[in-house]
Each structure stands twice: as structure tokens, then as C-alpha cells.
C-alpha positions, 0 to 999 in steps of 0.5 A: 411658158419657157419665153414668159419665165425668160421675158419676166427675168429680163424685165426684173433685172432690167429694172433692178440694175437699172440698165437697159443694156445688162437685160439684153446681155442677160436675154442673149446669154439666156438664149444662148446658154440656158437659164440656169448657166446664165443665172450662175454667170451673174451669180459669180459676177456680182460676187466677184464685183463685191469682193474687188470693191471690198478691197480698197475698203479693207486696206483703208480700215486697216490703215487707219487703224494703226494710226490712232494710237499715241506714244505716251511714254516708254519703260525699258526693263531688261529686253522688254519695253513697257510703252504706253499709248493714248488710244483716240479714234476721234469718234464721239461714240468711242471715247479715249482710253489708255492702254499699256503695252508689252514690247519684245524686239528681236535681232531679226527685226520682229517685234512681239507685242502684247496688251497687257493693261487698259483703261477707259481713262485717259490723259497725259500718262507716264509709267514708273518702275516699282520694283523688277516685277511691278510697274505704275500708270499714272495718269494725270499726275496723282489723279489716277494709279494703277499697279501693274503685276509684270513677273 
């Protein structure tokens, strides 16, 4: 019974990876180490094997994702600065929009920023200080306004 069990799992990961060379890897380390020590191996392995191909695909995403904004224009009020951006991810189903940031820098060389407004419109925007506490988006010239509260 035991070489039938042993015979069928070397048949099936033979023909599910494909290689002739990993069954009979897989039938020593069986013989050799016991069954469920051997299935524990490959269980690490082809984990471990997802895990450092998943790197390079996560350092590309997160590189790519600080690149698709676009400085439209800046405000500096005080020690904060306003900038807007032109968000473009370049897909057809993620169409533009516009988002408007809060800036802090630090001597230190921190910078904390903050979301602080956006919209699915989009074009040549410019911000425009009301007063100390209120600033405007204008997007288009007059097409498109907002207000925005900053106290």
C-alpha cells in the first residue's frame, strides 16, 4: 500500500511540475525522509520560491506608483505648502483626476503630507489664496472651483 500512496504522488508532481527530474528528487527524498517531512520540504520551497518572485513585482509597483503624479502648481501659506497634482495613471479604466496636497517640511528633512482634497476632474489647475484660512482650485480657468477650508 505504502509504494502505491508514494508511486501515485511521484506520478502527480511529476505531471503537475512538469519535470521528470523533480519526481525523482521527490521519490529519494520520500524514501529517504518519510512522507510527510518530504511534503513539508516542498510545502517551504514553493512558498519560499512565491515570496522572492513576488519581490521584483512589489518594487516595480511601488516604483511606479510615485511617478504618476504631476506638479500642477504650489501655494506656500506660512510653513505649509499647498501643491497641487494631476494624477495619471495612463489606464483606460482609471481615468484622471486632481488632488490637492498639504506639504510640511521639517529641518530635518521629513516631509509630512497630507490628502486634503480631490476630484475626478481634471486640467490645468492653479490654487488661489482667499484669505489665511481659505484657498480655491481652479481647474480650467473658470470651468471648475472649489473652496477649500485649511484652518
Amino acid at each position: 500500500m505504502r509504494v502505491a500512496i508514494c508511486n501515485s504522488l511521484h506520478v502527480c508532481t511529476a505531471k503537475l511540475l512538469g519535470c521528470c527530474f523533480v519526481g525523482i528528487v521527490y521519490t529519494h527524498l520520500n524514501f529517504f525522509l518519510g512522507q510527510s517531512f518530504t511534503l513539508r520540504i516542498w510545502r517551504v520551497l514553493m512558498i519560499t520560491t512565491g515570496i522572492i518572485l513576488l519581490i521584483p513585482i512589489l518594487l516595480f509597483s511601488m516604483a511606479r506608483s510615485s511617478v504618476d503624479f504631476k506638479l500642477q502648481d504650489s501655494l506656500t501659506i506660512g510653513a505649509t505648502t499647498y501643491r497641487v497634482y494631476l494624477h495619471d495613471s495612463g489606464s483606460f479604466l482609471s481615468p484622471p483626476f486632481t488632488v490637492v496636497r498639504k506639504e510640511l517640511d521639517t529641518i530635518f528633512g521629513v516631509k509630512f503630507v497630507r490628502t486634503i482634497w480631490s476630484d475626478h476632474r481634471y486640467g490645468q489647475a492653479l490654487l488661489r489664496p482667499i484669505n489665511s484660512s481659505t484657498i480655491e482650485v481652479e481647474i480650467d480657468g473658470d470651468f471648475f472651483r472649489a473652496k477649500l477650508d485649511i484652518s
